[in-house]
Structures are given as structure tokens and as C-alpha cells.
C-alpha positions in Angstrom: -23.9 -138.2 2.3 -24.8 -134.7 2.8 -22.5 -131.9 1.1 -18.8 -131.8 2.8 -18.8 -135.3 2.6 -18.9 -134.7 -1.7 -16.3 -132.1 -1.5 -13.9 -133.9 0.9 -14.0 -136.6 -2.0 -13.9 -135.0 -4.7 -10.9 -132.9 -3.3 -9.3 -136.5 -2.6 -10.0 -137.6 -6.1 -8.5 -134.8 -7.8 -5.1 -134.6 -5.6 -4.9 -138.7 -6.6 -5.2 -137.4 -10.0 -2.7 -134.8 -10.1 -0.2 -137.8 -8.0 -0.7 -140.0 -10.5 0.1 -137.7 -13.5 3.1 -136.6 -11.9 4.3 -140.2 -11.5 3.3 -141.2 -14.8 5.5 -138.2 -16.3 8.3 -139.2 -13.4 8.4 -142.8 -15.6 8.2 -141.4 -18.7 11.5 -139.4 -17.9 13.4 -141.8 -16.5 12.6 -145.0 -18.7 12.9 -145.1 -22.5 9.2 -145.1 -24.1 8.4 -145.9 -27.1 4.7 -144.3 -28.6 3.2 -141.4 -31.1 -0.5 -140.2 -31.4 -2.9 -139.0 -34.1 -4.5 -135.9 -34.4 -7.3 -136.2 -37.2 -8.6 -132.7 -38.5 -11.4 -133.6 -40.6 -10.2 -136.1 -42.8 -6.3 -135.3 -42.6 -4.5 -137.1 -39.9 -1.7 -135.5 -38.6 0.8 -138.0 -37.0 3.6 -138.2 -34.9 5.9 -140.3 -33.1 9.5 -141.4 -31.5 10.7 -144.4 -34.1 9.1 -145.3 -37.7 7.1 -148.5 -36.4 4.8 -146.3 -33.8 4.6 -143.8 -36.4 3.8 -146.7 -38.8 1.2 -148.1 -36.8 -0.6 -144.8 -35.8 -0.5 -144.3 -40.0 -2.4 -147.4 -40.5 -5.1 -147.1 -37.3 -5.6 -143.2 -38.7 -6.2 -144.5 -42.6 -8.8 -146.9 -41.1 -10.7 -144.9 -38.8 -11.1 -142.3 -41.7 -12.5 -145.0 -44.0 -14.8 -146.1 -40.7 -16.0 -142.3 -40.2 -16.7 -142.2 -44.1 -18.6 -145.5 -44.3 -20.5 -144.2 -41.1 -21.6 -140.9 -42.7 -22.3 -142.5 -45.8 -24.9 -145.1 -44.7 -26.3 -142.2 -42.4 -27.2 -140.3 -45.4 -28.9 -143.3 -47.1 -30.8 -144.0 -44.0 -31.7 -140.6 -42.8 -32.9 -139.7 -46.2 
């Protein structure tokens, strides 16, 4: 493929992106969702969410990972050392 042929893809790519984004917010709109995320700074999670059990849920899955990432640094340290 020489060099147009790259950019006539990855124009197509990205325009199929920005379709699909717009449809996913389209559905979003118009059904009810349910959902939350995490946002971990260091080792403070900062949650939020649109009913108690997503917000629940992310609570849990953040209070793990920390505990993951702390094990992880910790056995790093004994290794590396």
C-alpha cells in the first residue's frame, strides 16, 4: 500500500470512530443507564455513580485494586533489592 492508501484509511477509521461515539451517546440519552467509574489518585479512589449498587460495586473493585498495586510494589521492592 503506498501512502494515500494509509491516509484514505485512516481518515475512514477515525470518521467510524467519531459515528460510533455519537451513537453510543445517542443511546445513552434516550435509554436509562445504569453505571459509575473510579478515578484513583494515588491511593485515594474517587468514585462516582447513578444508584448506590454501581457506586457500591466500583467501591469494592477500587479497595481491591489498591491492595493489588500495594502488594505489587511491595514484592518489587523485595525483589529489586
Amino acid at each position: 500500500m503506498d501512502q494515500a492508501a494509509f491516509n484514505i484509511v485512516g481518515s475512514i477509521l477515525v470518521f467510524a470512530g467519531f459515528v460510533i461515539a455519537f451513537i453510543a451517546v445517542l443511546i445513552m440519552v434516550l435509554m436509562s443507564v445504569r453505571g459509575g467509574g473510579a478515578v484513583i489518585i494515588g491511593p485515594f479512589p474517587i468514585i462516582f455513580g447513578t444508584d448506590k449498587e454501581s457506586v457500591r460495586i466500583l467501591l469494592l473493585l477500587s479497595i481491591a485494586l489498591i491492595v493489588l498495586i500495594l502488594i505489587v510494589m511491595a514484592l518489587s521492592y523485595y525483589v529489586f533489592k
